[in-house]
C-alpha distance (Angstrom), angle and dihedral (degrees) to the residues before:
residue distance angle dihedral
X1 . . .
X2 4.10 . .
X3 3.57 105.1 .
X4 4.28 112.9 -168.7
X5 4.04 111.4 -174.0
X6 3.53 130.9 -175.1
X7 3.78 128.4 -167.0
X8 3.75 112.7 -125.4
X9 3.78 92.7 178.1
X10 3.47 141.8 -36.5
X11 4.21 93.9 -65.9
X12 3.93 98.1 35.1
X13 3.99 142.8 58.8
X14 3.75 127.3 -170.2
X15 3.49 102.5 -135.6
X16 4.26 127.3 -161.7
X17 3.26 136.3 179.9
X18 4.13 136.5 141.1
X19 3.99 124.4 -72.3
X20 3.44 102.6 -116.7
X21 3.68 90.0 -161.9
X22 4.70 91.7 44.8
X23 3.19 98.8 14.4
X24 3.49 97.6 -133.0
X25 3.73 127.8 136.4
X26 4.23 108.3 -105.5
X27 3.40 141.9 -179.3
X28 3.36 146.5 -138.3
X29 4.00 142.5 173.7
X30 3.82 110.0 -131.1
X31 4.35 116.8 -163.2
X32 4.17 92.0 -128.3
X33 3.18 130.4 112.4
X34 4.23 114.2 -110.0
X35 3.97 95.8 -120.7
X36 3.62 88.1 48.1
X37 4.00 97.3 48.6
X38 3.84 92.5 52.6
X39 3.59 90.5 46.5
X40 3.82 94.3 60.0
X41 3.94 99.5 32.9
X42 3.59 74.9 58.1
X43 3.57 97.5 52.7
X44 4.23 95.1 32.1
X45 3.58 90.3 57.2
X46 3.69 90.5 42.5
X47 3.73 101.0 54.6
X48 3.32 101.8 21.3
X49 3.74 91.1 -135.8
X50 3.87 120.2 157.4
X51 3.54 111.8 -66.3
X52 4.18 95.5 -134.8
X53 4.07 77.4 57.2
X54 3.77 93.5 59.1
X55 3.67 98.9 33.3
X56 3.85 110.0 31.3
X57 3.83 94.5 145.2
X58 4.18 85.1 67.1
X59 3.98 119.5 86.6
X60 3.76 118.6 -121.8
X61 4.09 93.6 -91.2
X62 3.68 86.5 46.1
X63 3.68 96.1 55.7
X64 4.28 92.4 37.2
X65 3.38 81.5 61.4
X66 3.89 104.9 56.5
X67 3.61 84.3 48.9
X68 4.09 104.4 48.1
X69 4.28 106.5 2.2
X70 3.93 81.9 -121.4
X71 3.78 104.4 141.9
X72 3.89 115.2 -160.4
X73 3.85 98.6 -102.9
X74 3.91 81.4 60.1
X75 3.72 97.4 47.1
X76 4.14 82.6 53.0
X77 3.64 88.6 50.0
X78 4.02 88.9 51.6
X79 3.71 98.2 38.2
X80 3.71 116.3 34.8
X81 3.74 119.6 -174.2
């Protein structure tokens, strides 16, 4: 897992990392503050623990995509109702 962040301002990161399921590069804006979201990708990849126990102020696509760089249009794409 390559995880590439860029602070947008004090509140917000751009986050990037690979699609495991296109394996495209994609993008998302995450509502944490940049000191904060090293800290505990630090820690996550450190201890392994759950990652809706490291980052409960993130949603459910939010967290997915720390985890697999699957954004929810993709997930769609892969599981259609």
């Amino acid at each position: 897992m390559h995880i590439q962040m860029k602070s947008l301002n004090d509140d917000t990161v751009k986050v990037s990392m690979v699609s495991t399921y296109s394996g495209k590069c994609n993008t998302m804006e995450l509502p944490i503050r940049p000191m904060e979201f090293h800290r505990l990708v630090s820690h996550w990849k450190n201890t392994g623990e759950y990652v809706q126990d490291v980052f409960p102020m993130l949603d459910e696509d939010q967290r997915e995509f720390l985890i697999s760089g699957v954004t929810p249009d993709e997930w769609k794409e892969c599981f259609p109702e």
